[in-house]
Structure formats: C-alpha cells, structure tokens
VMD Tcl script that draws the C-alpha trace (Angstrom):
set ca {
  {-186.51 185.75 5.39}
  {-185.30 187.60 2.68}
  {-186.71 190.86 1.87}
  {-189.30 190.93 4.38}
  {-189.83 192.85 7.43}
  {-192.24 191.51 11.19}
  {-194.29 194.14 12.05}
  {-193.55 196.25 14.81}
  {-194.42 195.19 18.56}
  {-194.45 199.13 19.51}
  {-195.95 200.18 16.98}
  {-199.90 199.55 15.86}
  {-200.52 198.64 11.82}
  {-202.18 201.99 9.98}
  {-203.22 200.05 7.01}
  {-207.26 198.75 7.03}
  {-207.61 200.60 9.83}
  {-210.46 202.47 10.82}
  {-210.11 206.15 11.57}
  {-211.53 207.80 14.76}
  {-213.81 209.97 13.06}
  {-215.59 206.96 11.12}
  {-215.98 204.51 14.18}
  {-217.53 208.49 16.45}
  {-219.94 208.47 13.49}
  {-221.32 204.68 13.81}
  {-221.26 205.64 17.65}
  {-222.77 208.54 18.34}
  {-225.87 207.90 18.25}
  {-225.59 205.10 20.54}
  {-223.19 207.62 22.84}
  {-225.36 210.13 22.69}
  {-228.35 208.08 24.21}
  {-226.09 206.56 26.76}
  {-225.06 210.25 27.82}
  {-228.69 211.28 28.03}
  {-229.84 208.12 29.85}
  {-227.07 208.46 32.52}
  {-228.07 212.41 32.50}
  {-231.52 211.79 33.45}
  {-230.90 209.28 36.02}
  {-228.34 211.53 37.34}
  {-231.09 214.31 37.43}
  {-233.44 211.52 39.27}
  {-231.05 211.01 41.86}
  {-230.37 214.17 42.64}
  {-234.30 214.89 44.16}
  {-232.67 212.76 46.95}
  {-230.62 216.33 47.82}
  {-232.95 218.87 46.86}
  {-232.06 219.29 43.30}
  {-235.40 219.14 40.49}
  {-235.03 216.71 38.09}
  {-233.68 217.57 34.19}
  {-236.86 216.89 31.90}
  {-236.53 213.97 29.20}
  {-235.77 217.45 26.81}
  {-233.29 219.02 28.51}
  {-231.06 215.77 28.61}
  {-231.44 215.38 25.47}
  {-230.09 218.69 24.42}
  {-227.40 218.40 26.88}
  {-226.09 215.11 25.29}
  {-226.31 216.66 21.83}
  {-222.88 218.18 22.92}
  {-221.50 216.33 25.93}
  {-222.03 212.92 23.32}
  {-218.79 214.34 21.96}
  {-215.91 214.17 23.73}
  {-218.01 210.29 25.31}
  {-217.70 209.65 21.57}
  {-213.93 210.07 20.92}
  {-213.45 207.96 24.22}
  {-215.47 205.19 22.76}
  {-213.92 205.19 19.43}
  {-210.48 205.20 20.43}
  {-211.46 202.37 23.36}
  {-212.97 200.44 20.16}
  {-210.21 201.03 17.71}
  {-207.89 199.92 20.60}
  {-210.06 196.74 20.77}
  {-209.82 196.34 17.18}
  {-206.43 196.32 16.95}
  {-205.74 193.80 19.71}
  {-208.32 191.34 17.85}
  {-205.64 191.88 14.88}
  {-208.54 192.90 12.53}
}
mol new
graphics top color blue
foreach p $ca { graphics top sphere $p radius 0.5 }
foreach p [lrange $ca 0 end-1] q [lrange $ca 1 end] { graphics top cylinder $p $q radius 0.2 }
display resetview
C-alpha cells in the first residue's frame, strides 16, 4: 500500500461528521418534550408524598432550560452511534 494510510482504531474520523451543536438543534425539540413529560410525571408521583403537582405550564418552562444539558447528552450518545454505524 503505497502512499496510503488505515485510519486510526483510537481515534474517530472528523471528516462528514456531524457537529454537536447541529445534531442538539434537530433534538431539542424532541428533548425538550421528553424533559417536560418525565417532569410532569415526576410532579404526579410526587402527590403520593405530599408534594402538589407541577401544572402542564410550569414543566414546560422548566424544560425550556433543563432540555439543555439532556440535549448535549443525546447528541453526543447519537454522534457516538453514528460513528460506530461508520456513517
């Protein structure tokens, strides 16, 4: 093989791949409303202790922000994916 180099095992290709920031902004929204689903149940269950329930609202503004950090998890789990595929 003259002239040409394999790939690195350690080391993940850079070229075609998709940046974190693109695959948070295809997933946030879907984040987001996972975060406020999982917010709201959380509030249902906790009438069980004595706690009132979060309104629909409420969650929703509280996964505005906490949709965030879920996003950058979920976009570097699906680059990671991504990358093992080989695409």
């Amino acid at each position: 093989m003259s002239g040409t180099r394999s790939p690195s095992r350690t080391e993940p290709p850079t070229e075609g791949r998709w940046p974190l920031w693109k695959l948070g902004l295809l997933l946030y929204p879907f984040v987001a409303a996972a975060v406020a689903i999982n917010l709201f149940m959380l509030g249902l269950m906790g009438q069980a202790v004595g706690l009132s329930a979060l309104s629909p609202l409420l969650t929703l503004a509280l996964s505005v922000p906490l949709g965030l950090p879920a996003t950058w998890l979920a976009a570097r789990w699906v680059r990671h994916l991504i990358d093992e595929a080989g695409g």
